[in-house]
KOLTIDREN-705930 format. One line per 5 residues: number of its first residue (from 0); for each residue x, y, z of N, C-alpha, C. Coordinates in nm, 2 decimals. Each point is the difference from the previous one (the first is absolute). Example, Ala and Ser with C-alpha at 12.3 -4.5 7.8 and 13.67 -1.06 7.14 Angstrom:
REM KOLTIDREN-705930
0	1.32/-0.57/0.78/-0.09/0.12/0.00/0.09/0.12/0.00  -0.04/0.11/-0.07/0.09/0.11/0.00/-0.08/0.11/0.08
//
This chain:
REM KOLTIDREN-705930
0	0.51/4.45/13.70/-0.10/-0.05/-0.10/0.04/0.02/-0.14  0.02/-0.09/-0.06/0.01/0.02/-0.15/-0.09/0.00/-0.07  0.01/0.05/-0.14/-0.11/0.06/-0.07/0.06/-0.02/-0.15  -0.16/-0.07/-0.15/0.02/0.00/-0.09/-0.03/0.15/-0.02  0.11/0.05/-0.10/-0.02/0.15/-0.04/0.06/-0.06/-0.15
5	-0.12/0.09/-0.11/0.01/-0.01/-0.15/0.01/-0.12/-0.04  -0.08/-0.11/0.09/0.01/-0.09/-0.10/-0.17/-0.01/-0.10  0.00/-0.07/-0.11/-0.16/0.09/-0.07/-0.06/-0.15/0.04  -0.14/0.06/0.01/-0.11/-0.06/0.03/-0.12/0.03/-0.11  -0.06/-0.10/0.01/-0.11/-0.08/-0.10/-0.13/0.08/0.09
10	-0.08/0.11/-0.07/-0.05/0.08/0.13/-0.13/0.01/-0.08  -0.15/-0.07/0.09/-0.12/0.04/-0.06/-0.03/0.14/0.06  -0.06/0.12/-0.04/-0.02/0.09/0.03/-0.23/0.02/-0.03  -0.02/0.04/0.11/-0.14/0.06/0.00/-0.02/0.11/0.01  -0.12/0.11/-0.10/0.00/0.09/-0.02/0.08/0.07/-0.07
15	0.01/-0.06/-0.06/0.16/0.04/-0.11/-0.08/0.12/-0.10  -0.14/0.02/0.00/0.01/0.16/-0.09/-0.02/0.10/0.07  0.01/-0.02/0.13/-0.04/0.14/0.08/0.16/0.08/0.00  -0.02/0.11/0.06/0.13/0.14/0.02/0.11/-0.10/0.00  0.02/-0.04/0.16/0.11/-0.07/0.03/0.00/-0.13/-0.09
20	-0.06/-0.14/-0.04/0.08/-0.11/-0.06/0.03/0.06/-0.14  -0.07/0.06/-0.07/0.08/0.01/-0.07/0.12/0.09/-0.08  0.04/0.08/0.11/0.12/0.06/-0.01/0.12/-0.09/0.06  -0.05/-0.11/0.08/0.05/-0.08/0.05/0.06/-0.13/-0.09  -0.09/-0.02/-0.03/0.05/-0.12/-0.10/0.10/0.02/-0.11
25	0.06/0.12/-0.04/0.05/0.06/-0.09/0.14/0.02/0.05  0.01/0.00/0.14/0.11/0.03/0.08/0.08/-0.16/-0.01  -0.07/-0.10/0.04/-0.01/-0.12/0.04/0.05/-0.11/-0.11  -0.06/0.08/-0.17/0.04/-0.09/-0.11/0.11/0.08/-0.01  0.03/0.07/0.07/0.17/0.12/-0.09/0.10/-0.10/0.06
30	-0.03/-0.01/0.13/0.10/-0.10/0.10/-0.03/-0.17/-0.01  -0.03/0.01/-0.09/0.01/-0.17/-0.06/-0.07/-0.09/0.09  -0.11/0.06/0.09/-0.11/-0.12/0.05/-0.10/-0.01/-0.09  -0.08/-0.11/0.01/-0.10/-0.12/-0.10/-0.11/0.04/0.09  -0.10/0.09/-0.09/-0.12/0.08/0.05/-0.14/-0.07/-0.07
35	-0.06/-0.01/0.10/-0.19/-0.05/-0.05/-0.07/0.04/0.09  -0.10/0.03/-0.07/-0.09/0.05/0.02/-0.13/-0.10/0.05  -0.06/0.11/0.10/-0.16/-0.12/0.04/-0.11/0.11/-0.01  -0.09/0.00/-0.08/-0.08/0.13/0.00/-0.19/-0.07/-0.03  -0.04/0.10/0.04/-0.18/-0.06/-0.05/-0.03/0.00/-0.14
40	0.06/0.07/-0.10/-0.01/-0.04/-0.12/0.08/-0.07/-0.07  -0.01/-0.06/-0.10/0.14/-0.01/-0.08/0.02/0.07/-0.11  0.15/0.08/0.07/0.00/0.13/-0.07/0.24/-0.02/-0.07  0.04/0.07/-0.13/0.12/0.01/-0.02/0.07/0.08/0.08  0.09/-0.07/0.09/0.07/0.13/0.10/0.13/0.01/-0.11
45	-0.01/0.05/-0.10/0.17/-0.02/-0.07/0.08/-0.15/-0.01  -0.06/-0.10/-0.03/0.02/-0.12/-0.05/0.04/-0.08/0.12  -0.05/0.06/0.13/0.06/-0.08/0.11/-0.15/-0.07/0.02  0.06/-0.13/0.05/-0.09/-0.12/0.04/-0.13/0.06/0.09  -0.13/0.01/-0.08/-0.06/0.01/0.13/-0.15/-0.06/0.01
50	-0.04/-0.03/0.12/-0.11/-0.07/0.04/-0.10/0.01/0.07  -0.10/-0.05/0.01/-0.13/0.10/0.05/-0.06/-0.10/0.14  -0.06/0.10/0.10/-0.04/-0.09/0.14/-0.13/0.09/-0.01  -0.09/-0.07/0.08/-0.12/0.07/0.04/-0.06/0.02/0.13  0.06/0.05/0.14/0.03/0.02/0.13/-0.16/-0.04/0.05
55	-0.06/0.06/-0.02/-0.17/-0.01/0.02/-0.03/-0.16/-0.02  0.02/-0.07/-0.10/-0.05/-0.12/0.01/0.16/-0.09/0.05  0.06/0.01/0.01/0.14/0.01/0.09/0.06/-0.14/-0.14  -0.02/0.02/-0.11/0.09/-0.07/-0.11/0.13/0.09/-0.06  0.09/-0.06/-0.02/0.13/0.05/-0.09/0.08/-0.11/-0.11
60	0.04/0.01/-0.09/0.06/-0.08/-0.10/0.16/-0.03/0.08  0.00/-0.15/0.04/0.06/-0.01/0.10/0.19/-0.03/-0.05  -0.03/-0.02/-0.16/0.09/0.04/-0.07/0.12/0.14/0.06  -0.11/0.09/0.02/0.13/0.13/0.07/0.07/-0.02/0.04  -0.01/-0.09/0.07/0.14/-0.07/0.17/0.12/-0.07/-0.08
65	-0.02/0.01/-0.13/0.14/-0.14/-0.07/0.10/0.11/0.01  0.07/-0.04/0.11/0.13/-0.03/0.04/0.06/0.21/0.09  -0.15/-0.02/0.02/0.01/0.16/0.09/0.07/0.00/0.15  0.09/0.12/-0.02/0.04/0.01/0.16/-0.01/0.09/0.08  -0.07/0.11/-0.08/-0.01/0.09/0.04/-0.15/0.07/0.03
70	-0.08/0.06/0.06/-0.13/0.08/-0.07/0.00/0.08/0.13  -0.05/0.13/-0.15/-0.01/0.12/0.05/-0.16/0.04/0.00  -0.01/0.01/0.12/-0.19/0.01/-0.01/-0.03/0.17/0.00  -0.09/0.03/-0.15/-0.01/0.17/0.06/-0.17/0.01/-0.04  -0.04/-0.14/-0.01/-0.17/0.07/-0.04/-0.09/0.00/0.12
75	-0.08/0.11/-0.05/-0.09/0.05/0.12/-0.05/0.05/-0.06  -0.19/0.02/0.02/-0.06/0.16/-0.04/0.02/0.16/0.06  0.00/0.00/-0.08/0.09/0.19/-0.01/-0.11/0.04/0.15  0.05/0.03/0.06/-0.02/0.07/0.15/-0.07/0.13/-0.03  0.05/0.10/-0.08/-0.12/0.10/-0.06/-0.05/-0.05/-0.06
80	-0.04/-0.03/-0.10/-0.04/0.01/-0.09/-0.20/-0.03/-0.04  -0.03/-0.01/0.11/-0.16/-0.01/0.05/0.00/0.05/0.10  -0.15/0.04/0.05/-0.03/0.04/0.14/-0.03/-0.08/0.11  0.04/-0.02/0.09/-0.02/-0.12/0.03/-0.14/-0.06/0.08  -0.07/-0.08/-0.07/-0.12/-0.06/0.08/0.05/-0.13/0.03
85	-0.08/-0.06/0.14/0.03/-0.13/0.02/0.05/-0.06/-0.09  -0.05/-0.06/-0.16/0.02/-0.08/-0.11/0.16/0.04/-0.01  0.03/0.13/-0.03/0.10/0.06/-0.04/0.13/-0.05/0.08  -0.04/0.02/0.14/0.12/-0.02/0.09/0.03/-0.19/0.04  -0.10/-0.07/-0.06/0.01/-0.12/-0.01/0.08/-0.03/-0.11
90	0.00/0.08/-0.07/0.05/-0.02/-0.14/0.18/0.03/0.06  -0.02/0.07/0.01/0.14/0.05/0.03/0.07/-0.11/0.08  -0.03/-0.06/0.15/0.04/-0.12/0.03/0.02/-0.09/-0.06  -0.11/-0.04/-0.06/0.05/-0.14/-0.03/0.06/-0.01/-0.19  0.02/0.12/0.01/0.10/-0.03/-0.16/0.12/0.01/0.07
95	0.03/0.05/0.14/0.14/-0.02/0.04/0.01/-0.14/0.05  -0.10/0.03/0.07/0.02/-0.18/0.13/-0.07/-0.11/-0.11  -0.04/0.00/-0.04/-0.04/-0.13/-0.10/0.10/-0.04/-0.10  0.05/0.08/-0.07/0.09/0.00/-0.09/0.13/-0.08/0.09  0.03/0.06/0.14/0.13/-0.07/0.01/-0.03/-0.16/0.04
100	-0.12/0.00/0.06/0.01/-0.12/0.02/-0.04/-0.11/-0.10  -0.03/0.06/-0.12/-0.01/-0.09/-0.12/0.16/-0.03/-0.05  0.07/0.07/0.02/0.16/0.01/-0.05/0.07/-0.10/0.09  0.00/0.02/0.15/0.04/-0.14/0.04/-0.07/-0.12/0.05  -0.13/0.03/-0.03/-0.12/-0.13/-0.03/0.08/-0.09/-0.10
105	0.03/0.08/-0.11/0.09/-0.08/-0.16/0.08/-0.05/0.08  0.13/0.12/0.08/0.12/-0.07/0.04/0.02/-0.12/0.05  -0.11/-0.04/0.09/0.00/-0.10/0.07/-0.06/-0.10/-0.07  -0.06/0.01/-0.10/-0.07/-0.11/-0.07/0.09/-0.05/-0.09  0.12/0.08/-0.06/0.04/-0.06/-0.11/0.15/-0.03/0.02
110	-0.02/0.03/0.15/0.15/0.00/0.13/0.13/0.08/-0.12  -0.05/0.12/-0.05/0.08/0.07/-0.09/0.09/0.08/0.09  0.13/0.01/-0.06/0.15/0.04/0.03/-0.01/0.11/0.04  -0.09/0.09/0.04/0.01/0.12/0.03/0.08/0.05/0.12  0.10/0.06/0.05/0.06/0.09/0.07/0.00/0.13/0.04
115	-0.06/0.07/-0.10/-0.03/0.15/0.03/-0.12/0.03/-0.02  -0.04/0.10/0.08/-0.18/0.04/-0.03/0.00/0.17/0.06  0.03/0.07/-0.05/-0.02/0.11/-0.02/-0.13/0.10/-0.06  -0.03/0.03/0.16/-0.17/0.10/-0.03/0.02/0.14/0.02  -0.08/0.09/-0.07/-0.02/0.09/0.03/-0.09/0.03/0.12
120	0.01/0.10/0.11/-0.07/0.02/0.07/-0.04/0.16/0.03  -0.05/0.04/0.10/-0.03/0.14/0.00/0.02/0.10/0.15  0.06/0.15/0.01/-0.03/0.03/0.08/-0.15/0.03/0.09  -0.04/-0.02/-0.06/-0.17/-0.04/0.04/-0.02/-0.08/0.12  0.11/-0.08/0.02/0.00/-0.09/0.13/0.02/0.01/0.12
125	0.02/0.14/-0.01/0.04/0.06/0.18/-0.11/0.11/-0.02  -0.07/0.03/-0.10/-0.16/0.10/0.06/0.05/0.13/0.02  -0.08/0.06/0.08/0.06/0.14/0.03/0.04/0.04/0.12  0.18/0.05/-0.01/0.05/0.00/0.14/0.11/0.14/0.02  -0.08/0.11/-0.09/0.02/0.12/0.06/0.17/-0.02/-0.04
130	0.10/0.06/0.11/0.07/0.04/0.01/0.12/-0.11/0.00  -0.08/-0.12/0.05/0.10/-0.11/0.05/0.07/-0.06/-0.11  0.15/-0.01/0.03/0.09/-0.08/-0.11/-0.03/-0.13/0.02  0.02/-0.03/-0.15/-0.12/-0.15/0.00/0.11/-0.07/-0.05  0.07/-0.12/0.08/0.10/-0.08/-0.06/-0.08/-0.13/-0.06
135	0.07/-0.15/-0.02/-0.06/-0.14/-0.08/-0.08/-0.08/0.10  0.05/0.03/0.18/-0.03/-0.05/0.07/-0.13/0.09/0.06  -0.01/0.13/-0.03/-0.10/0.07/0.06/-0.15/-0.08/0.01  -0.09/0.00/0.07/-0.08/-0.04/0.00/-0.11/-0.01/-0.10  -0.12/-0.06/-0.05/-0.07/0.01/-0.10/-0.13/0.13/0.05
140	-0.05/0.06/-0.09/-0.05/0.10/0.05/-0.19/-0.02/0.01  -0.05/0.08/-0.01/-0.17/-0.04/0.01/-0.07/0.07/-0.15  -0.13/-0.06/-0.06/-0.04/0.00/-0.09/0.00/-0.03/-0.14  -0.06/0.00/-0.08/-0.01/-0.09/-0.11/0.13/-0.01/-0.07  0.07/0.12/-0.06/0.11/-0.06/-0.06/0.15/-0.06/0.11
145	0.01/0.00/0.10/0.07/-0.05/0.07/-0.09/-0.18/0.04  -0.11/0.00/0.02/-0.05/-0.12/0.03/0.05/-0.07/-0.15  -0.02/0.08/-0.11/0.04/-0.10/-0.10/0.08/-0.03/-0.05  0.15/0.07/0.06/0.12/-0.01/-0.02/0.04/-0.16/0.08  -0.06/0.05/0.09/0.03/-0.11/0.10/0.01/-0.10/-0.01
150	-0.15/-0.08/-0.06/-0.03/-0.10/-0.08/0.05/-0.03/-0.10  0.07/0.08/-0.11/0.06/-0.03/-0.08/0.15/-0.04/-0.02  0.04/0.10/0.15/0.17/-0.08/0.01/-0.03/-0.08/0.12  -0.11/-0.10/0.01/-0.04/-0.08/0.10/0.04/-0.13/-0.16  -0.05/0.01/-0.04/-0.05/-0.08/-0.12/0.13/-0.06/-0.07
155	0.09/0.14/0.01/0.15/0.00/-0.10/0.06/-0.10/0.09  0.03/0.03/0.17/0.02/-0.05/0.07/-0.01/-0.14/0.05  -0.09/-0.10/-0.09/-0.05/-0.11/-0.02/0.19/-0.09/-0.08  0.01/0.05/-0.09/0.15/-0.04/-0.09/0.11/-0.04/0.12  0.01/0.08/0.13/0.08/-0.05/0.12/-0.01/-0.16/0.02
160	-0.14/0.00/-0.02/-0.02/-0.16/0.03/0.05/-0.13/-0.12  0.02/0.05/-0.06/0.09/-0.07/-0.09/0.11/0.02/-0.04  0.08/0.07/0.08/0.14/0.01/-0.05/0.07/0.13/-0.10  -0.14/0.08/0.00/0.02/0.11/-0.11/0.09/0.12/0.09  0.08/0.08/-0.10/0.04/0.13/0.08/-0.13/0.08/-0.09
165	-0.06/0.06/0.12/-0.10/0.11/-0.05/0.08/0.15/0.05  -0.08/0.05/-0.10/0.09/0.15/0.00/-0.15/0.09/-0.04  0.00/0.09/0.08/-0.11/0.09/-0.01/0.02/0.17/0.03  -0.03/0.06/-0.12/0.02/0.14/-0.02/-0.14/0.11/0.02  0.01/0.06/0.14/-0.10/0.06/0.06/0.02/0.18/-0.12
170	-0.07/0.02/-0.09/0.02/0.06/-0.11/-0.10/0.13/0.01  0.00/0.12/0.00/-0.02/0.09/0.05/-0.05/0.08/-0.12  0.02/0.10/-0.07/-0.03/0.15/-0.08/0.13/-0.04/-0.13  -0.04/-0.06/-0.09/0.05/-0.05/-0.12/0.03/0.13/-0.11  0.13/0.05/0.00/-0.02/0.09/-0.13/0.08/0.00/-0.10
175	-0.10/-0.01/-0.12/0.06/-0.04/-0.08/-0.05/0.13/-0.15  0.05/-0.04/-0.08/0.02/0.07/-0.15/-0.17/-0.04/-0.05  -0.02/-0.16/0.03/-0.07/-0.08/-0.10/-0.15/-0.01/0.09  -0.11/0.17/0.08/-0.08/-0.04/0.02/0.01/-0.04/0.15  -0.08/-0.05/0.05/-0.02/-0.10/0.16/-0.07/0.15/0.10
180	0.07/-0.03/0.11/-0.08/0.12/0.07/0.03/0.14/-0.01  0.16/0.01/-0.03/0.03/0.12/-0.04/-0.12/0.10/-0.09  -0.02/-0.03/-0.12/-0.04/0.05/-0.06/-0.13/-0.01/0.02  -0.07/-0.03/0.10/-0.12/0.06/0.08/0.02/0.11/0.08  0.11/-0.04/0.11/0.04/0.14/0.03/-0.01/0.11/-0.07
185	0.12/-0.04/-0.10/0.00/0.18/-0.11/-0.07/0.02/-0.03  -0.18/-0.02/-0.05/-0.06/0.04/-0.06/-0.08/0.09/0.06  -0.01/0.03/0.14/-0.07/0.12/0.03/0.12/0.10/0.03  0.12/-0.01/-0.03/0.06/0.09/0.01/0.06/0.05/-0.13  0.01/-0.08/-0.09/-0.01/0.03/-0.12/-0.14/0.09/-0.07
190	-0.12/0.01/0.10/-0.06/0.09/-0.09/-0.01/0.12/0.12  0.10/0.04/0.06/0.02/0.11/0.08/-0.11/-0.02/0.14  -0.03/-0.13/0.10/-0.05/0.00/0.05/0.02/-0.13/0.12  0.13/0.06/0.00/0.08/-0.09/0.12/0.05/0.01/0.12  -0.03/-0.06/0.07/0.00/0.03/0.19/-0.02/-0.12/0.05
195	0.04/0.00/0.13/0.06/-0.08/0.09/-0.15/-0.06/0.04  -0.01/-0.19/0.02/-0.12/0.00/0.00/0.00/-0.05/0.17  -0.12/0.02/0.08/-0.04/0.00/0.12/0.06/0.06/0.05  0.07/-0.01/0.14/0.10/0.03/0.08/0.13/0.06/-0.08  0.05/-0.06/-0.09/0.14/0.02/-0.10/0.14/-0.05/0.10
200	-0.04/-0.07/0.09/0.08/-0.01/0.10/0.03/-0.20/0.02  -0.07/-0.03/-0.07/-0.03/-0.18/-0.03/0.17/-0.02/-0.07  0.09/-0.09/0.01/0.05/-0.05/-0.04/0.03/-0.10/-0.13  0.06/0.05/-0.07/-0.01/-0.09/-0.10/0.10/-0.06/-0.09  0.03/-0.12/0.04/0.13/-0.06/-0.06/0.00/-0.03/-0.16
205	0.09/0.01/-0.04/0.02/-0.03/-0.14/0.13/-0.02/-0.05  0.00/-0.05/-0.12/0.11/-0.09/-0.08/-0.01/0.08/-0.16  0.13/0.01/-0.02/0.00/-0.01/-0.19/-0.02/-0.12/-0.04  -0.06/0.03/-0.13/-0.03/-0.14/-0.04/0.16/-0.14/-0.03  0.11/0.07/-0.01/0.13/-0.02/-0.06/0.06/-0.06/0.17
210	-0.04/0.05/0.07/0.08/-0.06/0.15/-0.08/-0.12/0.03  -0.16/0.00/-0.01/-0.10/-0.15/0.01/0.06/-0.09/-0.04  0.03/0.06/-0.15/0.05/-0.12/-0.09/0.09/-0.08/0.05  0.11/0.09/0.03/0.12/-0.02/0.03/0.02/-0.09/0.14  -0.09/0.01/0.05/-0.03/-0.07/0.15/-0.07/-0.16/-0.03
215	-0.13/-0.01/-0.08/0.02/-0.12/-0.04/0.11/-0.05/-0.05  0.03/0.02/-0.10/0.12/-0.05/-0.10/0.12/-0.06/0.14  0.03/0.12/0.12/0.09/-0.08/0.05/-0.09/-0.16/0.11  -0.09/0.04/0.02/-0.09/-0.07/0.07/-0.02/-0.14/-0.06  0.06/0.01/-0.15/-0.05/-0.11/-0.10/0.16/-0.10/0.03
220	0.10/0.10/0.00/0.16/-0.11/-0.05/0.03/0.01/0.18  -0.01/0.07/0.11/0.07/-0.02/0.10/-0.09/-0.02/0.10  0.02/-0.18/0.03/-0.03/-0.02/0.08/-0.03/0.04/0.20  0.09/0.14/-0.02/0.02/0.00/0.12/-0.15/0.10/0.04  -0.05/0.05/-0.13/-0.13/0.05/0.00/-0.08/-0.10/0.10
225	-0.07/0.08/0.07/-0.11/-0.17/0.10/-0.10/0.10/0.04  -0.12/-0.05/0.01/-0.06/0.08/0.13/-0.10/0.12/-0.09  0.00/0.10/0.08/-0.08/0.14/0.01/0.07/0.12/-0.03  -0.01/0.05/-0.09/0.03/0.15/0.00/-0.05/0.11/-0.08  0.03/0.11/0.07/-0.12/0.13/-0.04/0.11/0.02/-0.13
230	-0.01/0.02/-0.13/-0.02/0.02/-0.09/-0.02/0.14/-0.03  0.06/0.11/0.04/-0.04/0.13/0.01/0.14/0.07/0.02  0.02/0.15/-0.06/0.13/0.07/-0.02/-0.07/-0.01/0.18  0.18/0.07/0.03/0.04/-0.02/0.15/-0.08/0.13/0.06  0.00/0.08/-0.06/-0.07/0.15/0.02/-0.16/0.02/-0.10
235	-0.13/-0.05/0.10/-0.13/0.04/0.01/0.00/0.10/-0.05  -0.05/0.06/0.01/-0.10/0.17/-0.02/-0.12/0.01/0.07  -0.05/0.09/0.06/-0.11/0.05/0.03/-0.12/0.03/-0.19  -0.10/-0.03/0.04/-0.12/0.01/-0.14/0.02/0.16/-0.01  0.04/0.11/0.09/0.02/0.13/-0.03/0.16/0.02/-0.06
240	0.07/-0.08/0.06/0.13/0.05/-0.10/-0.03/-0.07/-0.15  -0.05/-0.10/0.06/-0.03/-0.07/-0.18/-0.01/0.05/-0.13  -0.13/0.05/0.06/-0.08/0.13/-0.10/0.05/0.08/-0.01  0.07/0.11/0.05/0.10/0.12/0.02/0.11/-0.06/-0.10  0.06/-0.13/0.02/0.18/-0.02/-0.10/-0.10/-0.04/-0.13
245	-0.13/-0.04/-0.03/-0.05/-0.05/-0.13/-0.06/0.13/-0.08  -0.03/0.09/0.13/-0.05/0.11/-0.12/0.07/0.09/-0.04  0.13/-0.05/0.06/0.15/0.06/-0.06/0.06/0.04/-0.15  -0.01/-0.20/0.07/0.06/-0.07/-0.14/-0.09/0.05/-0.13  -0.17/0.03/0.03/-0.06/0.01/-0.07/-0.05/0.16/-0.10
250	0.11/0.07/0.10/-0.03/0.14/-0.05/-0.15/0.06/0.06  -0.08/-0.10/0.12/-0.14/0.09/0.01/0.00/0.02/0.15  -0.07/0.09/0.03/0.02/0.07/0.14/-0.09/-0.12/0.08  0.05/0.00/0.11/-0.10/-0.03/0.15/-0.06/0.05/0.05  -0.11/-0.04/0.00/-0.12/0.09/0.12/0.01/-0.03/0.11
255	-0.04/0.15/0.05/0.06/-0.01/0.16/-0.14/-0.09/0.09  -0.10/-0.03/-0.07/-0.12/-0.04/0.11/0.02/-0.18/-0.10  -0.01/-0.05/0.12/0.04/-0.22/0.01/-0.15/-0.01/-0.07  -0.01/-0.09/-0.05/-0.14/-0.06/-0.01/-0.02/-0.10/0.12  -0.09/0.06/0.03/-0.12/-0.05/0.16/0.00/-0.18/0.01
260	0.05/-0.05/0.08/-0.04/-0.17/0.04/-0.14/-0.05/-0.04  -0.10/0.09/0.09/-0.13/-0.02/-0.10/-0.06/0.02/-0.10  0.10/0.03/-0.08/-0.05/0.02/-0.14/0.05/-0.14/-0.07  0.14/-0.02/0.04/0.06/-0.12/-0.06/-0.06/-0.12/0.06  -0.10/0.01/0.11/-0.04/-0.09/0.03/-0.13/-0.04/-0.07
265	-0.08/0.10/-0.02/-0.10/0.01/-0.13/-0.01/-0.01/-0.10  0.11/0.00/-0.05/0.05/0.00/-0.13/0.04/-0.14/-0.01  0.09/-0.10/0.07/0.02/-0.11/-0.03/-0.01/-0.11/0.12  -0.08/0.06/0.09/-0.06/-0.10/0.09/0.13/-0.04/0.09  -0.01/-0.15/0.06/0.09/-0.07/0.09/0.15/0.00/-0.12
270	-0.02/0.02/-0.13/0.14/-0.03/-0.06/0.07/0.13/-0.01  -0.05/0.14/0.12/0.07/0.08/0.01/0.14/0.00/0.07  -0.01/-0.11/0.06/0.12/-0.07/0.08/0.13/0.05/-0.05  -0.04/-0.06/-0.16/0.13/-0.01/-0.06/0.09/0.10/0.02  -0.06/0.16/0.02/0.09/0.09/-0.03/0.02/0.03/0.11
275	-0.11/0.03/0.04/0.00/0.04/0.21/0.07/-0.08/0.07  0.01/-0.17/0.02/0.12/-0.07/0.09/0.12/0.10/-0.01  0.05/-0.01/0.08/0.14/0.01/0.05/0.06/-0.06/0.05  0.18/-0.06/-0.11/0.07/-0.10/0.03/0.12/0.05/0.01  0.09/0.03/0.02/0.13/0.03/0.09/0.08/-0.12/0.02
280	0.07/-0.06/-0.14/0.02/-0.13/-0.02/0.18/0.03/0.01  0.03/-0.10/0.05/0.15/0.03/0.00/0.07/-0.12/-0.11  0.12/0.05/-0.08/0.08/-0.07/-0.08/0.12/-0.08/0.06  0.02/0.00/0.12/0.09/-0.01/0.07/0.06/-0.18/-0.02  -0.10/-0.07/-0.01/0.06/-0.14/0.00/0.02/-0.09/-0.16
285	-0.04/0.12/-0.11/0.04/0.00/-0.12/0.17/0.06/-0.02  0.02/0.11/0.07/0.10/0.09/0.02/0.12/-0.11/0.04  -0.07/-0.09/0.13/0.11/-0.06/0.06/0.06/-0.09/-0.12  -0.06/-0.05/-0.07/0.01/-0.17/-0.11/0.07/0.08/-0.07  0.06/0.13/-0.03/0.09/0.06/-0.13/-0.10/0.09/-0.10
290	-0.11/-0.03/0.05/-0.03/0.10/-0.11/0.00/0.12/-0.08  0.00/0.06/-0.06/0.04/0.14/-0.05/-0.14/0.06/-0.09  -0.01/0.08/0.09/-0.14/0.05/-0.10/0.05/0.13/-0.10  -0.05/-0.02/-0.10/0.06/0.09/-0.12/-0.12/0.14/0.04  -0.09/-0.02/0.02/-0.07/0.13/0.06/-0.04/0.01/0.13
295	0.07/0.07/0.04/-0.04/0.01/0.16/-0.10/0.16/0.04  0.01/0.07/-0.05/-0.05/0.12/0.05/-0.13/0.04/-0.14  -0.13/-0.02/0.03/-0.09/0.05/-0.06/0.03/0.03/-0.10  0.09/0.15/-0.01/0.03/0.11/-0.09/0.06/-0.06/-0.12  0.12/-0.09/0.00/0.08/-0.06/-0.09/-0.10/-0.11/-0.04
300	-0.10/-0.05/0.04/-0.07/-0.11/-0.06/-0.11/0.07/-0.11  -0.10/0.07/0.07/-0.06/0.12/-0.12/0.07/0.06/-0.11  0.10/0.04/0.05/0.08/0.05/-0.12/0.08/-0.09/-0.09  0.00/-0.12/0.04/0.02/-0.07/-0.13/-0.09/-0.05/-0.09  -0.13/-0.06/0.11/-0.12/0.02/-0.04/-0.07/0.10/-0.14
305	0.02/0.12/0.03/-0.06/0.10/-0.05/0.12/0.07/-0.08  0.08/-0.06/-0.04/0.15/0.11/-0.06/-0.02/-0.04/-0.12  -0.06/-0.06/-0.09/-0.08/-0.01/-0.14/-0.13/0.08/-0.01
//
């Protein structure tokens, strides 16, 4: 199978101010691809072209598509960032699943050139499975954020039908310099009051923010990218080593007693999930394509992290 590799592409990008687009877009104009933007306001991303859609009444300025080949879908509502009540977790659906099918709603309307469609997705979509190594083919798991994974790379999975290579990055514990969840984490351990939460035995994959990047970016020029992949350093952690290598890095001790499941369940309801699932995600079919992850072990990713 041959494969275009480095040739540049004309690339609309969604969610371009959150963590990931736009550390991304900066990678993207270094390498001489033609970046625009599609966002709900109209806002200056650095003098790159950009245009506004409104997912809810399912309108977009259909202008975006002139002469696009690429799109990188990364908007969604923030998965923390509310508690979740019915409204809430509706919300969260359908800014994934509405949004994409307004994107190849256009496609198909304006029968635009598109070839690549690149989503973000989440380990959220295999639920909680303990111990088990969770490969691209592993099965989809039970409850809300796995139900809504589902649906979302059900949605991405729509682009098949038109000839699109879709590429979808199942994206796990993001860390980065610039904020995201990290820096929820450190903050109870930063004020000397950090410990392993529930069990401390949940699984939890994660990425530097510099390897993500680096995985779109190849996902953007080499075609041989297709399909599903977990998006996560090759080596997990347990939520108790986590906390143990972060309050390292951080100079503050560990408490020996976990914070209780029912507490975190009290505290933030059904979106306790987040920290409690356990995913045991394997890197193995990124590994195969050549990839090279510049941080593979926890330790060296925090400490670059944290070495300022």
């Amino acid at each position: 199978m041959t494969s275009e590799i480095n040739l540049k592409k004309n690339i609309l990008i969604t969610g371009a101010s959150g963590l990931i687009g736009s550390r991304l877009i900066k990678i993207l104009v270094e390498k001489g691809h033609g970046i625009s933007v599609l966002s709900r306001q109209s806002k200056n991303f650095n003098d790159l072209k950009s245009y506004t859609w409104d997912v809810e009444k399912q309108l977009l300025d259909l202008n975006a598509f002139d002469g696009i080949d690429t799109i990188i879908h990364l908007a969604g509502a923030g998965i923390a960032d509310k508690r979740w009540t019915q409204k809430r977790k509706q919300e969260l659906v359908d800014s994934r699943i509405k949004s994409t099918q307004l994107l190849y709603k256009t496609i198909k309307s304006l029968n635009a050139p598109v070839k690549n469609f690149i989503s973000a997705s989440a380990v959220g979509y295999y639920g909680n499975r303990n111990d088990e190594i969770l490969y691209e083919d592993s099965a989809t798991g039970t409850g809300f954020l796995a139900d809504c994974c589902k649906q979302w790379e059900q949605a991405v999975d729509e682009g098949l039908n038109l000839g699109i290579r879709v590429v979808k990055l199942r994206i796990g514990l993001v860390l980065s310099k610039q904020g995201g969840a990290l820096s929820e984490l450190a903050k109870p351990v930063n004020f000397f009051v950090g410990a392993a939460l529930g069990s401390g035995k949940q699984w939890m994959p994660w990425i530097h923010i510099n390897d993500l990047l680096s995985i779109f970016e190849k996902a953007v020029e080499d075609s041989k990218y297709s399909g599903t992949f977990n998006a996560n350093s090759p080596f997990p952690v347990t939520n108790y080593e986590f906390t143990k290598i972060l309050s390292k890095k951080l100079f503050r001790p560990l408490w020996p007693v976990n914070v209780p499941e029912f507490i975190l369940k009290a505290m933030l309801g059904e979106m306790s999930s987040v920290v409690l699932n356990s995913n045991r995600t394997s890197s193995q079919k990124l590994l195969d394509m050549g990839f090279r992850f510049r941080y593979q072990a926890l330790e060296s990713a925090l400490s670059e992290i944290y070495s300022h």
